[in-house]
C-alpha positions in Angstrom: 10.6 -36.9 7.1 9.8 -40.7 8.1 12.0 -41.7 11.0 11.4 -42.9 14.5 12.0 -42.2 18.3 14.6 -44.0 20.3 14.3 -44.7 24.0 16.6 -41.7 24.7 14.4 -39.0 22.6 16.7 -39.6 19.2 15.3 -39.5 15.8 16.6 -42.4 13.1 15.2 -43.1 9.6 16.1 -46.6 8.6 17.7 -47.2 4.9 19.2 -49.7 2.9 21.9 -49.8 0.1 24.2 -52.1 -1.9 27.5 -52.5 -3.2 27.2 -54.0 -6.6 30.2 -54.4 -8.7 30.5 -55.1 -12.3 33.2 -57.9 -13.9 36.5 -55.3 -13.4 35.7 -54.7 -10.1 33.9 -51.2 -10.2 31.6 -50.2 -7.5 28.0 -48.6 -9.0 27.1 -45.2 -7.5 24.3 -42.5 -7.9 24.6 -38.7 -7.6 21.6 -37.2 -6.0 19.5 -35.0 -8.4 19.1 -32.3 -5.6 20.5 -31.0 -2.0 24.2 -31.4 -2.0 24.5 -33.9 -5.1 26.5 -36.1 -3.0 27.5 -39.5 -4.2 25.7 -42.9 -2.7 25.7 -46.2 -3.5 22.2 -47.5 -4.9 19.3 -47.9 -2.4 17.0 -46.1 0.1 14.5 -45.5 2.9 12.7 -48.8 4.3 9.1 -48.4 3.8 6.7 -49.3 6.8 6.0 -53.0 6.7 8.8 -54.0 4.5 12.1 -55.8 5.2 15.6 -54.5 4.4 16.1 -57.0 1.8 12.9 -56.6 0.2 13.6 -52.5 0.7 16.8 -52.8 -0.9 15.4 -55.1 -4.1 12.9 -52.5 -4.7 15.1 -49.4 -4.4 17.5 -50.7 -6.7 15.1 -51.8 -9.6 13.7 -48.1 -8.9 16.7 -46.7 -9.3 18.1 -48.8 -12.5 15.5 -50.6 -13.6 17.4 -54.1 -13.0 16.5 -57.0 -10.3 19.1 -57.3 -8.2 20.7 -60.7 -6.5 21.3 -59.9 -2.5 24.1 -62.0 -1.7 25.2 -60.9 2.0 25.3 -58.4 4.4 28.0 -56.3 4.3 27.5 -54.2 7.7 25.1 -51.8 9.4 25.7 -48.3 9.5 25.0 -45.8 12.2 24.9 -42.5 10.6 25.1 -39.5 13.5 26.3 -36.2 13.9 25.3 -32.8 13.1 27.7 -32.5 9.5 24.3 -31.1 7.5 22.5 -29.4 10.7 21.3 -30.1 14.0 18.2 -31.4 12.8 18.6 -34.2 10.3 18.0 -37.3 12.5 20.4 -40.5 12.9 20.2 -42.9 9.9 20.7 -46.3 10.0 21.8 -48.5 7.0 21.8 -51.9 6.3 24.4 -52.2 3.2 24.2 -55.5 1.3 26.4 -57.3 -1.4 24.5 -57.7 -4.4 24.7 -58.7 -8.3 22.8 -57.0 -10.7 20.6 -60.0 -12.9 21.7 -59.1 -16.7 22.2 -56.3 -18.7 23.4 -53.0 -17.1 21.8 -50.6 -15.5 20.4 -47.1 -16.7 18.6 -44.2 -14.8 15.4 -44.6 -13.8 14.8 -42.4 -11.1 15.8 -39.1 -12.7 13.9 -37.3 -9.8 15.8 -38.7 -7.2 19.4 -39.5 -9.1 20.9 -37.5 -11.6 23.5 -39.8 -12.6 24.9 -43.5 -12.3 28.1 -43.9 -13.0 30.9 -47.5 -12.0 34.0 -46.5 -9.9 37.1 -48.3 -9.1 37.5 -48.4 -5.4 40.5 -46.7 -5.7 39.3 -43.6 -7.0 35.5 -43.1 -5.9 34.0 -38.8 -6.7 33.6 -36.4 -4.6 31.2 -35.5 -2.7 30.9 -38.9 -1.2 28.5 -40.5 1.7 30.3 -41.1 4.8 28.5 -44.8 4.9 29.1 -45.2 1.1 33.1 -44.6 1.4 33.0 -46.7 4.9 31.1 -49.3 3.3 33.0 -49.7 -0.2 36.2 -49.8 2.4 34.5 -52.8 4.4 33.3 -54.5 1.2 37.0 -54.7 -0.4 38.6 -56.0 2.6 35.6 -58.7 2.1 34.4 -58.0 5.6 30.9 -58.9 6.5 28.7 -58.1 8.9 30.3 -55.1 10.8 28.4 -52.7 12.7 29.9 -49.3 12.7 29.2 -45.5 13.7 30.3 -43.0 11.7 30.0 -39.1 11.6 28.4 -37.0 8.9 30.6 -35.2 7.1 30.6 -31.4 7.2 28.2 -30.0 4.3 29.5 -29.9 1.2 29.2 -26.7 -1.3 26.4 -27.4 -3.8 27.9 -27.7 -7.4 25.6 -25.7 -9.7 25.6 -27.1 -13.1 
């Protein structure tokens, strides 16, 4: 796994994602094609050498083969906590606002994501990112710019298909 050291010994990878929504207001999520399938919004690890925004551009064509307009940043997201074993290191997410250029999107990572689907904020699936609830919740009360901590959730059962 790519992540880095902080000054006190912990490990954090460094992500992106976005909260895209369509004309009625529904949020675009992906289910992950493997571990616990949980539900994200679109996005991914930074690479070495690149930017968040540029990170987050690229994940989300990867993802649904559409460009993507970044309009702001939404918050940034200290995921911690031992939810999915004492192991996984902190992760630490930079969620933007964007707008998907044309068209709508369709899988393109079938690897990675099993599934896109839009959700009204109201009534987002299960089994859901901590950072991905928190963030839709920040995103709807039009905050910007927050910087939160938030616990993993305990694992989730895996859903065999």
């Amino acid at each position: 796994m790519d992540y880095s050291t902080l000054s006190n010994g912990s490990k954090v990878t460094s992500a992106v994602a976005a909260v895209i929504e369509d004309a009625a207001g529904r949020v675009l999520l992906c289910r992950q094609a493997g571990g616990h399938q949980l539900w994200g919004l679109p996005g991914g690890k930074i690479r070495a050498e690149e930017s968040p925004v540029h990170a987050v551009i690229r994940d989300i064509r990867e993802e649904t083969g559409m460009e993507t307009e970044i309009v702001e940043l939404i918050g940034m997201y200290q995921l911690t906590g031992d939810g999915c074993g004492a192991a996984t290191p902190d992760l630490f997410v930079h969620v933007f606002r964007g707008r998907l250029d044309g068209g709508g999107p369709a899988l393109n990572a079938p690897g990675r994501i099993s599934r896109l689907s839009w959700h009204s904020p109201d009534m987002l699936p299960e089994p859901l990112t901590a950072t991905t609830r928190t963030a839709i919740a920040d995103a709807a009360a039009a905050r910007t710019g927050v910087i939160r901590e938030l616990q993993r959730d305990a694992e989730p059962e895996v859903v065999e298909a």
